[in-house]
N, C-alpha and C positions, 0 to 999 in steps of 0.2 A: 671786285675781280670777276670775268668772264670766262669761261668755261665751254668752249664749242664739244657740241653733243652730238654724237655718231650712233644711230640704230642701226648696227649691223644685219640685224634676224639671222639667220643660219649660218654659217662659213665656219668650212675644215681650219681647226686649229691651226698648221701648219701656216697659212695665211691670213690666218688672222692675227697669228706671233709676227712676219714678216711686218703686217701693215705696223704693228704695234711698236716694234724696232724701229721703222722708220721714222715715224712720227716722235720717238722719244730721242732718237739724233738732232730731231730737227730741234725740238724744242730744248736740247743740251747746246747746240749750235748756235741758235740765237737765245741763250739767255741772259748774257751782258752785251747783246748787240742792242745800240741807241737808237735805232732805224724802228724797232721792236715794239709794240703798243704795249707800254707798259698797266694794263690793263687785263691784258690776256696770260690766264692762267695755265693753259694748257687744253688737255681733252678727257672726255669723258667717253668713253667705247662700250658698250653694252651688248651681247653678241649669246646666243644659241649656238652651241659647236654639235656636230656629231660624236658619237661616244669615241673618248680620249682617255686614258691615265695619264696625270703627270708629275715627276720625281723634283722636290726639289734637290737646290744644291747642296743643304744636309741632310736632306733624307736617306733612307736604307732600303736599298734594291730588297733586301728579304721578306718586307713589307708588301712587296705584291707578291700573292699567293700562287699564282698561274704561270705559265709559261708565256712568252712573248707570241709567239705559232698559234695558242689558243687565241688569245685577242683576238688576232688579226681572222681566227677563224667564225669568232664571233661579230665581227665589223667594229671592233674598236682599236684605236692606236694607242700609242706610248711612246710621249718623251721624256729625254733629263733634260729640266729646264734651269735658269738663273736665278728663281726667286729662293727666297724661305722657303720654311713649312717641310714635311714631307709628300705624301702619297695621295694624291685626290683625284676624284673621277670627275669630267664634263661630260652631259649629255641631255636632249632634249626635255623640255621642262626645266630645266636649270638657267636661270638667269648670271653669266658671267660678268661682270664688271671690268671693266681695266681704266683707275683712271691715270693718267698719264699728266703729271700735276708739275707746276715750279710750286714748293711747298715754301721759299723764302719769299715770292711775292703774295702767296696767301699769307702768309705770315705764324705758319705754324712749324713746331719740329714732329719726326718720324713717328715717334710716340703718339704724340696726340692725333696725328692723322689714322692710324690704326686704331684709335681708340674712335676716332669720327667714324669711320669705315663701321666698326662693331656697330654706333649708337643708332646708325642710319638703318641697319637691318634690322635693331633693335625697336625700333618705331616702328617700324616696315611691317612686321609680321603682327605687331602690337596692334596694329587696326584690324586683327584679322582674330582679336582675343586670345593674340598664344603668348607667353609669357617667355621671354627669352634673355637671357644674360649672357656673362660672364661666368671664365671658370679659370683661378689663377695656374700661370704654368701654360695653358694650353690657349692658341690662338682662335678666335672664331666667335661664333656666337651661338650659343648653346641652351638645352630645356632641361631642366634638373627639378623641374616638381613632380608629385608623383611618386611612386616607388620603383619604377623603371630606374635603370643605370643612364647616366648623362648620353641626350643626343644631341648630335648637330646641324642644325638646320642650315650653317653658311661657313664655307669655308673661306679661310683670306690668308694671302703669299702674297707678299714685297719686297721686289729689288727698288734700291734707292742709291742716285748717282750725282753729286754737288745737288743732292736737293730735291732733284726731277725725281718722279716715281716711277714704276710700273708694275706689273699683274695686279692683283687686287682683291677679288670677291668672290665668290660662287653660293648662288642662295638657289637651294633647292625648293621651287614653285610644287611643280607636279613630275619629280624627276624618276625615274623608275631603278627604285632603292637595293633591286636585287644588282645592279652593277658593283655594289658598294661591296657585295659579300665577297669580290676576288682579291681584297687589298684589307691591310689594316688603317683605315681611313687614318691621314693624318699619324700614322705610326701609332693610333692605339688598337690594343687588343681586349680593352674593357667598356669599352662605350661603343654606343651606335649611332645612327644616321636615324634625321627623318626628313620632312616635308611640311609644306604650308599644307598639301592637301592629305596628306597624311594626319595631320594633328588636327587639322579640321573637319576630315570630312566632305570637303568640297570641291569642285572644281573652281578655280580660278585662274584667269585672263591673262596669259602672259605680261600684255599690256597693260594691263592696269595697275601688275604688281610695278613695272617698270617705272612709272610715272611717280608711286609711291616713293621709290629708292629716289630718284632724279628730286623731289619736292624734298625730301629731308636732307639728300648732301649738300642740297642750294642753303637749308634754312642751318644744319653744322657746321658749316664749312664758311659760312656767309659769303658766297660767290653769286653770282648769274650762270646758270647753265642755260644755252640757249642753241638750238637747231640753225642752221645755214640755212 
């Protein structure tokens, strides 16, 4: 299965939800059309937003800490969006993901694409020697060694419609972690947030973390992802 791959780089959330909506009509539109290269799996979106909060459609508005007027006064927005999950921040240094998938011509169900989702960032940061898992109950992919309280280094929201997906991932690269203090990330108030360069130490390459994510959801997911 094939996979066409979008490097967005920057773009206001607000447009990059539009493009994203479109593209998963389209691929809802033709997925029992015969015309259709039954081959093609859908898309892969990967995109840098400006600072955002965004609510899912079970989450709890009391979970953002601030007022909506402070955001805006600090240059971030906020939506209530369609996915899972509760309360998560976008912003630079943050690699978002949206992949936009027919999960019955990959050949998987919901579950296990979410658990692919985890295993790929799981890898991901694992070349980077940080240790990251699972934490039952709670979505994402998480660091619990240590005697620190559990952080999260990637957040992940799925809506899923006859199959097709959308939203997806947020792996904090080099994200600037004080946004995280206006919200209780993901509706908890006992755990925190970190970063690849946070737990490293290091600066690294947007790019290169991108490439990492792109080579592990080809090699779980057993698809072709591949650039126009």
């Amino acid at each position: 299965m094939r996979v066409e791959y979008r490097d967005l780089g920057r773009m206001p959330y607000k447009e990059c939800w539009t493009l994203q909506q479109s593209l998963f009509d389209e691929l809802l539109a033709r997925k029992h059309d015969p015309a259709t290269r039954q081959d093609e799996a859908g898309y892969l979106l990967l995109v840098e937003h400006p600072p955002v909060y965004t609510l899912g459609k079970s989450g709890h508005a009391e979970n953002m800490l601030v007022s909506e007027e402070f955001l805006r006064s600090h240059g971030a927005e906020y939506y209530h969006i369609d996915r899972g999950g509760d309360i998560t921040f976008h912003g630079e240094g943050q690699i978002v993901g949206y992949p936009i998938l027919d999960l019955e011509r990959i050949g998987i169900g919901l579950r296990q694409y979410i658990d692919s989702l985890e295993e790929a960032v799981i890898r991901t940061v694992a070349a980077y020697g940080i240790v990251a898992g699972r934490i039952a109950g709670a979505s994402g992919v998480w660091i619990t060694e240590g005697e620190r309280p559990p952080r999260k280094i990637c957040a992940i929201g799925v809506r899923s419609s006859r199959y097709v997906t959308m939203h997806g991932f947020a792996l904090n690269v080099a994200t600037d972690l004080r946004w995280f203090s206006h919200i209780n990330p993901c509706g908890f108030t006992d755990r925190g947030v970190t970063s690849i360069v946070r737990e490293t130490g290091r600066n690294i390459p947007l790019d290169e973390v991108k490439a990492l994510v792109v080579k592990n959801l080809e090699e779980i997911l057993k698809i072709e992802i591949y650039k126009k």
